[in-house]
C-alpha positions as CSV (number, residue, x, y, z in Angstrom):
1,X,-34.8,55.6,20.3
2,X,-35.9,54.8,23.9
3,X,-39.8,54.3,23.3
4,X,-39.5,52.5,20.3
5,X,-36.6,49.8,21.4
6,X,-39.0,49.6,24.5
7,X,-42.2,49.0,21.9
8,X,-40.2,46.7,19.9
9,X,-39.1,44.8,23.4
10,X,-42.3,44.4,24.9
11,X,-44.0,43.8,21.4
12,X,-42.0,40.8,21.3
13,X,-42.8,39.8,24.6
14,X,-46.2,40.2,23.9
15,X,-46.5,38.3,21.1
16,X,-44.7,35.0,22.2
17,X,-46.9,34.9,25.4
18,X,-49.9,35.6,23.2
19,X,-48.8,33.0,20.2
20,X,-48.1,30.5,22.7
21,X,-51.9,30.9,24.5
22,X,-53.7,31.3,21.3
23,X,-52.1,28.1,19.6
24,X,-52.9,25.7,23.1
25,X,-56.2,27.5,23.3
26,X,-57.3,26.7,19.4
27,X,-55.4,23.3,19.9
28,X,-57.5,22.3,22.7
29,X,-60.7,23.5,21.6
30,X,-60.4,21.7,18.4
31,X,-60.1,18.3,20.4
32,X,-63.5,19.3,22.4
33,X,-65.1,19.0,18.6
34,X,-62.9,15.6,17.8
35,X,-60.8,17.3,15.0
36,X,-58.2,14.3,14.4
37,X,-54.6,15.2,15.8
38,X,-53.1,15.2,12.6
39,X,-55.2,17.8,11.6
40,X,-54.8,19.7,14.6
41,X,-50.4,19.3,14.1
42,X,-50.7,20.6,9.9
43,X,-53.3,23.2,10.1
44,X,-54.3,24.6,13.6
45,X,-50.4,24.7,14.9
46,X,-49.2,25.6,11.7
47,X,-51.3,28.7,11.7
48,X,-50.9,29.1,15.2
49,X,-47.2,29.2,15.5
50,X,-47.2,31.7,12.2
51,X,-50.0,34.1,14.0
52,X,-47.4,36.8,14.9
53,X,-45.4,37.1,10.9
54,X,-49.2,37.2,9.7
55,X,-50.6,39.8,12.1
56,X,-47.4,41.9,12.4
57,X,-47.1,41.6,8.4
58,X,-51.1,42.9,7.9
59,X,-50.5,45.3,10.2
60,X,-47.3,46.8,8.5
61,X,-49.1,46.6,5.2
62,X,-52.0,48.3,6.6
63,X,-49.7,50.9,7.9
64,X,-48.3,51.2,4.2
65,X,-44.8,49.5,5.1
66,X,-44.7,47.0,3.1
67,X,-41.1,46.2,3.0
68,X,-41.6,45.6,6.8
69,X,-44.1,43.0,5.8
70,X,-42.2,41.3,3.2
71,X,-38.4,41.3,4.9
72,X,-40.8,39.6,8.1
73,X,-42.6,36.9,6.1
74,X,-38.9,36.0,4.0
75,X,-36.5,37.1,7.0
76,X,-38.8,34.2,9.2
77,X,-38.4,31.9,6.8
78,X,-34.6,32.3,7.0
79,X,-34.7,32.5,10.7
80,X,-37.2,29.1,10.5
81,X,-34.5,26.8,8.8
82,X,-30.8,28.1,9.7
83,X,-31.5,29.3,13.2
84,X,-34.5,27.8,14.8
85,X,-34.0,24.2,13.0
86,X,-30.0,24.6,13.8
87,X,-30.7,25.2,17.3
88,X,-33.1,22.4,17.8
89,X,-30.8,20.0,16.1
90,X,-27.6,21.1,18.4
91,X,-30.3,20.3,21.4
92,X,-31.4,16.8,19.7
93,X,-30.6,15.8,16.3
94,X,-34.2,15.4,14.9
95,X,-34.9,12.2,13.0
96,X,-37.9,12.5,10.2
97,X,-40.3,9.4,10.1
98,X,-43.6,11.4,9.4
99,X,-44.4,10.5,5.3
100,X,-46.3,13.7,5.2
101,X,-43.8,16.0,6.2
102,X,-41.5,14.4,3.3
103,X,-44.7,15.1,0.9
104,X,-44.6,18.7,2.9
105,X,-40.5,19.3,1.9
106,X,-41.2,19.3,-2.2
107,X,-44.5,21.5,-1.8
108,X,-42.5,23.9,0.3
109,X,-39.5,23.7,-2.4
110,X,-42.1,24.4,-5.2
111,X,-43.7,27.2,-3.0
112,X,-40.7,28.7,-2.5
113,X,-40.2,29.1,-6.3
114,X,-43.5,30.1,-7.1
115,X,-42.3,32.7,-4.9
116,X,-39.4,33.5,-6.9
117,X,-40.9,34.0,-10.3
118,X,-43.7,36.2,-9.1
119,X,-41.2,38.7,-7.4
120,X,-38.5,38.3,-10.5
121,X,-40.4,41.0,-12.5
122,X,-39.8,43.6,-9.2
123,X,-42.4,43.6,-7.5
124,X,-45.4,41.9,-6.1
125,X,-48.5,43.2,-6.7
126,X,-52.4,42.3,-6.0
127,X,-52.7,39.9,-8.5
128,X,-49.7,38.1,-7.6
129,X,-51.2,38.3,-4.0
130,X,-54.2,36.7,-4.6
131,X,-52.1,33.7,-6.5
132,X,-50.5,33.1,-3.4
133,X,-53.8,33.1,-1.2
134,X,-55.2,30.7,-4.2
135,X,-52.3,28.2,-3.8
136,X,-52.7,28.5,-0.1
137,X,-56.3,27.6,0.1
138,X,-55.6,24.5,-2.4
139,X,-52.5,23.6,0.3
140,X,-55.3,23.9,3.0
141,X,-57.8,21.9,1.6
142,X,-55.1,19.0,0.6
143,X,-53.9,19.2,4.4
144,X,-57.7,19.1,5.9
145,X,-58.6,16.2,3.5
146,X,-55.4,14.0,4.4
147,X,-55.7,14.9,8.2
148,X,-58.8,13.7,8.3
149,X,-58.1,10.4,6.8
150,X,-54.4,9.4,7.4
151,X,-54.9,8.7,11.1
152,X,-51.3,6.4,12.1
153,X,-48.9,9.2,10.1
154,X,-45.7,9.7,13.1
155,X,-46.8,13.1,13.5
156,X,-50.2,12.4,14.2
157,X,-49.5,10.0,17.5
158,X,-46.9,12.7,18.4
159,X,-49.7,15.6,18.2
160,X,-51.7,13.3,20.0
161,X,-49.7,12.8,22.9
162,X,-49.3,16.9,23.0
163,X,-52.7,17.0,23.2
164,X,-53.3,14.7,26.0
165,X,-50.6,16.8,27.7
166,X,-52.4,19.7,27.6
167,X,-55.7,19.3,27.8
168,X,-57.7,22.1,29.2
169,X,-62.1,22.3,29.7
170,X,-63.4,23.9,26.5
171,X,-64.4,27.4,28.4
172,X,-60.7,27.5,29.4
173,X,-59.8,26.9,26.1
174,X,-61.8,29.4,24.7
175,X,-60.8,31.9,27.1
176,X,-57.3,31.6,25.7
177,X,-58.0,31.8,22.4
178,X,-59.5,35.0,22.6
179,X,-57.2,36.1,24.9
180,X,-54.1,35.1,22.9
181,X,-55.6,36.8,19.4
182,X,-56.4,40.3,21.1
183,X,-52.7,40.6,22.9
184,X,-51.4,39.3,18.9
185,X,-52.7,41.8,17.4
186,X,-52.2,44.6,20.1
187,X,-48.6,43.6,20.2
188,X,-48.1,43.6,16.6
189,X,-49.3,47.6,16.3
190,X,-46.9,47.8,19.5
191,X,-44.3,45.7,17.2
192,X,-44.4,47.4,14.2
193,X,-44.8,51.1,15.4
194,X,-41.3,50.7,17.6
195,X,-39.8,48.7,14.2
196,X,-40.4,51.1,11.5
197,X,-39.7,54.1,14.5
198,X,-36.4,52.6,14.7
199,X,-35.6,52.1,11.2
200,X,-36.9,55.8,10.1
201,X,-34.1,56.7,13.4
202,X,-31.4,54.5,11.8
203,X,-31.7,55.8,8.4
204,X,-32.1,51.7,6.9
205,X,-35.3,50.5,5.0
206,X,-38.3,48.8,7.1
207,X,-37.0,45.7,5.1
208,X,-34.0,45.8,6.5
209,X,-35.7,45.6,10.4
210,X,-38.0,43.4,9.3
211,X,-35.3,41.0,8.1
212,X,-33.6,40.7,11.3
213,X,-35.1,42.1,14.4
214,X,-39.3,41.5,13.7
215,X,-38.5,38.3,11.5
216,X,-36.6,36.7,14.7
217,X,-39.0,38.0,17.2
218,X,-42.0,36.5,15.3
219,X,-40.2,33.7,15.4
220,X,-39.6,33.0,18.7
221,X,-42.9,31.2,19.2
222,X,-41.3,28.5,16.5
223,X,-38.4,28.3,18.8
224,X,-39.7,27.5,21.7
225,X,-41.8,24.6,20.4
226,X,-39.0,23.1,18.2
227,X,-36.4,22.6,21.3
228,X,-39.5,21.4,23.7
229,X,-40.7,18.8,21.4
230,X,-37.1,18.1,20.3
231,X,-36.0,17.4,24.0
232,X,-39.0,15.1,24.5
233,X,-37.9,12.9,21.3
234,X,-41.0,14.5,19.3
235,X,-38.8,14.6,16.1
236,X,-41.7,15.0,13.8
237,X,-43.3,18.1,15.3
238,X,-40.3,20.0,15.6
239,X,-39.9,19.5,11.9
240,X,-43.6,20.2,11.0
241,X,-44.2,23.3,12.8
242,X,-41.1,24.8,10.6
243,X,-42.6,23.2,7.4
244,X,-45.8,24.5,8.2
245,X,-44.6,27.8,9.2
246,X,-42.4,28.2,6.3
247,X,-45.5,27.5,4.2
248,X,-47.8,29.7,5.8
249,X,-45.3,32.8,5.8
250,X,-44.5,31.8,2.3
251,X,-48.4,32.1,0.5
252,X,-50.6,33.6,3.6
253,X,-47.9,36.1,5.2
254,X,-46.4,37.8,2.1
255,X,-49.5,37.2,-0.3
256,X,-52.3,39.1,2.3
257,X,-49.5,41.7,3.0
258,X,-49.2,42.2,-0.9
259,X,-53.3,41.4,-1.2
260,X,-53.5,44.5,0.8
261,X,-50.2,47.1,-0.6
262,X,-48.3,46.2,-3.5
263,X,-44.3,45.6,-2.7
264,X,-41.2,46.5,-4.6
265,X,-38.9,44.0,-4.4
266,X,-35.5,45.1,-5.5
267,X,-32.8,43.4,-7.4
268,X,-30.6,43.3,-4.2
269,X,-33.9,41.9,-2.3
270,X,-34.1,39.1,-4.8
271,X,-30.2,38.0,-5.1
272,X,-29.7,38.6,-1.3
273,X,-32.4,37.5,1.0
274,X,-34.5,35.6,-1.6
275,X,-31.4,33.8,-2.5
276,X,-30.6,32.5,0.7
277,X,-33.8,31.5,1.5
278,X,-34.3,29.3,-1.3
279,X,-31.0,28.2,-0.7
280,X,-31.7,26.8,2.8
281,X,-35.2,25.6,1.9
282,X,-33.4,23.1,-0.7
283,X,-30.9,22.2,1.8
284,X,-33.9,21.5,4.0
285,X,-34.7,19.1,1.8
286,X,-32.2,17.5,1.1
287,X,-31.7,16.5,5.1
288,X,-35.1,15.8,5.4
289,X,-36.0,13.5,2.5
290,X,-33.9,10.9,3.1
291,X,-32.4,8.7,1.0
292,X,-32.1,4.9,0.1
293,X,-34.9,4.1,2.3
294,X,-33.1,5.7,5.4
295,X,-35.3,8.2,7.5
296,X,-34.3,12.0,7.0
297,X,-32.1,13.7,9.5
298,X,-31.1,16.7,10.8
299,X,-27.4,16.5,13.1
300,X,-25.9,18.7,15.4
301,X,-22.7,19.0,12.9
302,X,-25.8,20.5,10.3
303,X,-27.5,22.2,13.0
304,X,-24.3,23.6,13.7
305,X,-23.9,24.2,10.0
306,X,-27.4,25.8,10.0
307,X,-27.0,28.0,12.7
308,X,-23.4,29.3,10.9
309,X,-25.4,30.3,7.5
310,X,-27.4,32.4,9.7
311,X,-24.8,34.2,11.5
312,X,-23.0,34.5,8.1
313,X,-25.9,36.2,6.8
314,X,-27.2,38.5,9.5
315,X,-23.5,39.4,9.8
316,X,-23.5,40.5,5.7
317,X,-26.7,42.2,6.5
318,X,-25.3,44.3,8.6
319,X,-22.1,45.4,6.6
320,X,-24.8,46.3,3.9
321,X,-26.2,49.1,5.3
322,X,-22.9,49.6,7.3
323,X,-23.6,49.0,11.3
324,X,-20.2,46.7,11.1
């Protein structure tokens, strides 16, 4: 058990560093070839901030553990809304104002149940893999064609000032981005080897580790930008990045893992984990909608709340395959 929690540890590591340089790396190359920052805050952060679920998930699939792949790409997009979302609300309760993350909640309700009827048969297999990259390309084309031409959205002045903070010469930016997509991708092999090492140790189901430990170490990177934009007031941002991360595990993560090795997904797997993640997803929206022409909102006593329902949940997780 020593190597692989050691893996598993420095895997982590890896990839947060890594996530971190590749996303400022592709950020600020993208403003050396004046990509508008909205642009930059749906689609280049949004992919950036989901590198390590999409790498790690490949990777597994590649590896032919795909229950690793799919418990990462649903266990994130628990982790996303109860624990990272909570956490940056009990920091600073995050006020919605950008209209196209409230146009982003309903796509990622509908995605979410798209998601849903595909698995409810059992299983998802090629063909319900390649619907998933479809819908994803169509997503991406919407979001390039309204970056490009909604210019004074909130999150675009807030991506904007980001940008500005961080700018970096283009040779320096393209240092990092290479640098930051070799490290993702070593880590993840790191990642996945120790993962599936300790769950074959542990006598539970890759799903099981990718659930909890791999779907909360790939979403570190999510974490870290959430409270930092939080604490600087950029409401928006912290928002987006778990809308767009949420999206991109939902159709790119789980449907290239699938693309790549068919996945059983159980009965337990669908009233358990799928289940709770649809359930937060519509509580997401319901906070961040807003109502009667009042901005959404996200307080600490629902952050609070947030962060419970994820306790709650690893806690049952755990009972089920009897470590408590």
């Amino acid at each position: 058990m020593l190597m692989p929690t050691l893996a598993v540890l420095a895997g982590l590591a890896l990839l947060v560093w890594s996530a971190d340089r590749f996303v400022e790396g592709a950020s600020a190359t993208a403003t050396h070839f004046s990509v508008p920052p909205l642009l930059v805050g749906m689609v280049i952060v949004g992919f950036g901030t989901s590198a390590p679920e999409m790498v790690v998930s490949t990777n597994a699939a590649l590896q032919g553990n795909p229950g690793l792949a799919l418990g990462n790409g649903w266990g994130s997009n628990i982790a996303n809304i109860a624990l990272i979302l909570g956490i940056t609300a009990l920091v600073n309760p995050i006020t919605v104002h950008s209209l196209i993350l409230r146009k982003e909640l309903p796509i990622l309700a509908a995605v979410t149940a798209l998601a849903g009827v595909l698995a409810w048969n059992g299983a998802l297999s090629r063909m319900d893999g390649a619907v998933l990259l479809g819908v994803f390309a169509v997503l991406m084309t919407w979001s390039i064609v309204v970056g490009m031409r909604s210019g004074n959205d909130a999150l675009a002045f807030e991506t904007s000032t980001e940008l500005q903070a961080h700018a970096m010469p283009l040779p320096r930016a393209l240092m990092w981005l290479a640098v930051g997509l070799l490290v993702l991708i070593a880590s993840s092999r790191l990642l996945v080897w120790g993962a599936v090492a300790i769950a074959q140790s542990l006598g539970v189901s890759d799903l099981i580790i990718g659930l909890t430990v791999v779907a909360v170490g790939t979403s570190l990177p999510e974490l870290a930008s959430c409270v930092a934009a939080a604490r600087k007031g950029e409401h928006d941002i912290a928002l987006g990045n778990v809308l767009g991360s949420n999206l991109f595990n939902t159709l790119a993560v789980v449907g290239i893992a699938s693309a790549i090795a068919p996945m059983e997904v159980v009965t337990e797997v669908l009233s358990r984990d799928f289940s709770v993640m649809a359930g937060l997803t519509l509580l997401l929206f319901v906070m961040g909608w807003g109502w009667r022409g009042k901005p959404g909102r996200v307080n600490r006593v629902e952050g609070a709340v947030l962060v419970a329902i994820y306790l709650g949940y690893t806690l049952f997780l755990m009972r089920s395959i009897g470590v408590l």
